[in-house]
N, C-alpha and C positions, 0 to 999 in steps of 0.2 A: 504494500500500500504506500502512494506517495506520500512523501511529507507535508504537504499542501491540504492531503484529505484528513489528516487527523483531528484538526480545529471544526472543520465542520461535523468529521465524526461525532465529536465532544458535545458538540450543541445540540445535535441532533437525539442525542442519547441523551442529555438533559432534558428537553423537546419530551422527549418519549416517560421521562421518570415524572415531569412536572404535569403529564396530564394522567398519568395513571396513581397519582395522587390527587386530582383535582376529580378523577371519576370517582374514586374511595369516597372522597369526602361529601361526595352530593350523592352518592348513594342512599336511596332508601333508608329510613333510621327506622329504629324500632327504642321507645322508651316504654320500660315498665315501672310502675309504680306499683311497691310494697308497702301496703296502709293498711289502717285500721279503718274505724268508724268515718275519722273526720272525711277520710279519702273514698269512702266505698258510700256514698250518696245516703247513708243513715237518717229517716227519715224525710225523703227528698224523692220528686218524681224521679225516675228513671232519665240518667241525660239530661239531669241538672245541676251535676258535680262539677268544682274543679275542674276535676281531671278530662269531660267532654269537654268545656271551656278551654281547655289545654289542646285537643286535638282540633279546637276551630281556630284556635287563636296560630298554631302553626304553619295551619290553610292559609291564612291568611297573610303572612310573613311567608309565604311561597317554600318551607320549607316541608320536604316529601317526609314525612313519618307517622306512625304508627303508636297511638297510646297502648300501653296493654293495661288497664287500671284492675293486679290481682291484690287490693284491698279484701279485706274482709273485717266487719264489725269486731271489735270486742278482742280480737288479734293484740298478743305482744310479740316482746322481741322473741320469745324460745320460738311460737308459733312461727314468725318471719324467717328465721335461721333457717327449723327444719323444713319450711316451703321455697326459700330460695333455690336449694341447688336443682331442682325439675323445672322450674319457671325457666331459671336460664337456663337449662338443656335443651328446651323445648320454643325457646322464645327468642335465645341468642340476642337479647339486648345492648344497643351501642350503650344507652346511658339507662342505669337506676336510680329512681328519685325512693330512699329509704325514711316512711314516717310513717316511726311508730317509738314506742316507750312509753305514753302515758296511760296508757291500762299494765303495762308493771308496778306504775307506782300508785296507781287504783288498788292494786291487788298488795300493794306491801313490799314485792320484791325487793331485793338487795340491791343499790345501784351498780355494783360490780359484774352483779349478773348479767343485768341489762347493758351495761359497756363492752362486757366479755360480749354476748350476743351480736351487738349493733356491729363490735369489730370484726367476727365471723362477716359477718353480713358483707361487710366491705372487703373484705379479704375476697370471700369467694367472688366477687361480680368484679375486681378488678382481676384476679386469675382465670376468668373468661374474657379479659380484657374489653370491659363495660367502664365506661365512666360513672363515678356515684355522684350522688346531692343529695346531703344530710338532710333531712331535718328538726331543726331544733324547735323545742317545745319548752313551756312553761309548767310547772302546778297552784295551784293554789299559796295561798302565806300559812291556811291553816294546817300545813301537812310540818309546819315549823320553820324558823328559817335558814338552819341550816342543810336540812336536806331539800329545801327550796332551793338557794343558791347550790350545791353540787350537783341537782341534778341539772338545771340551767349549765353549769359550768362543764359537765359532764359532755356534752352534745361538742362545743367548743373545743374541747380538748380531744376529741375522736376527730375535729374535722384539720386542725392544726397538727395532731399527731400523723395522719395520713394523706397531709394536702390535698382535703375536700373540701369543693366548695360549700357551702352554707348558708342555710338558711335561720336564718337567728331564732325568728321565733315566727312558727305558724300563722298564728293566731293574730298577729300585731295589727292596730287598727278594728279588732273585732272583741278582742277579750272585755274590754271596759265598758262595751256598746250591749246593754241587752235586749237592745231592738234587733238585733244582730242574732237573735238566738230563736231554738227552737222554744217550744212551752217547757223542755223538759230543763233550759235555763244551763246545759252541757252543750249541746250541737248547734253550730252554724247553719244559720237557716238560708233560704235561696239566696234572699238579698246577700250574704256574707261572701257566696262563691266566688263574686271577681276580685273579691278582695283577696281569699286564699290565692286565688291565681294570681294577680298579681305578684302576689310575697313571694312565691315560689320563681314567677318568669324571671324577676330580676334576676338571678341565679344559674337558674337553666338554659339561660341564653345563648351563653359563651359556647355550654358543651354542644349546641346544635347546629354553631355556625356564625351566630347573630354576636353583634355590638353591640 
């Protein structure tokens, strides 16, 4: 080969890496979310969660993907751990949006547990090479205030220990509002939806593509 053709060779072969990186990345996405109640439309028509708001609001940002929303009510962290590994075997997720914890601490669990867990969690969906988005949650003051603040700080420290992105707290904009709530004065009622979505898009943005 002459001397001449190897600069074009180079470019060319750059050429060829720079688009089959640019097909990668606008491929099809697929995000799952692993929730509890807040996430699995509790209380709420069908297709008036979040998480549908999430599959329009993509539409709409022209970006091609797939919500998979496997929430389920009443779900904690053990429950999430042991349902992760078949969702991603079966669902191959580019990114998981993980919220859940506060039905362990309805239920008393240990926080260590609950950390141990949510770490599993991130573990396995980055070893299927998935991007994660925590979610962070709040409780109540009357659960005391220092397992108030660790378990706030808990979410924070999973998301800095494993450089995940984060989302502070769910609920923000809706917790103090209890016009915001169902009757049962726990669950975000429809009006609260875009608000959840919003909390979450700032966050999830970046891993889709978007600014």
């Amino acid at each position: 080969m002459g001397a001449g053709l190897m600069p074009l060779m180079r470019l060319l072969a750059g050429i060829a890496l720079m688009l089959a990186a640019m097909s990668a990345y606008s491929a099809p996405k697929t995000l799952l979310v692993l929730g509890d109640s807040l996430s699995a439309e509790y209380g709420l028509e069908r297709g008036r969660g979040w998480t549908q708001l999430l599959q329009q609001r993509l539409q709409q940002n022209k970006i091609d993907a797939t919500v998979v929303n496997s929430s389920i009510s009443g779900d904690t962290t053990i429950g999430g751990k042991n349902r992760l590994p078949a969702l991603l075997a079966r669902n191959k997720p580019d990114v998981v949006v993980i919220e859940l914890g506060s039905n362990d601490a309805l239920r008393g669990l240990q926080l260590k547990t609950t950390q141990d867990n949510l770490q599993a969690m991130i573990d396995a969906a980055h070893q299927s090479r998935a991007k994660v988005l925590l979610v962070g949650m709040q409780i109540p003051p009357n659960y005391g205030p220092d397992y108030t603040r660790r378990f706030s700080d808990m979410f924070q420290a999973l998301a800095k220990q494993n450089k995940t992105p984060l989302v502070p707290f769910f609920m923000d904009g809706i917790a103090a509002n209890m016009e915001l709530f169902q009757a049962d004065r726990i669950h975000p009622n429809e009006q609260a939806q875009p608000i959840l979505l919003d909390n979450v898009w700032t966050h999830l943005k970046p891993l889709v593509g978007l600014k």
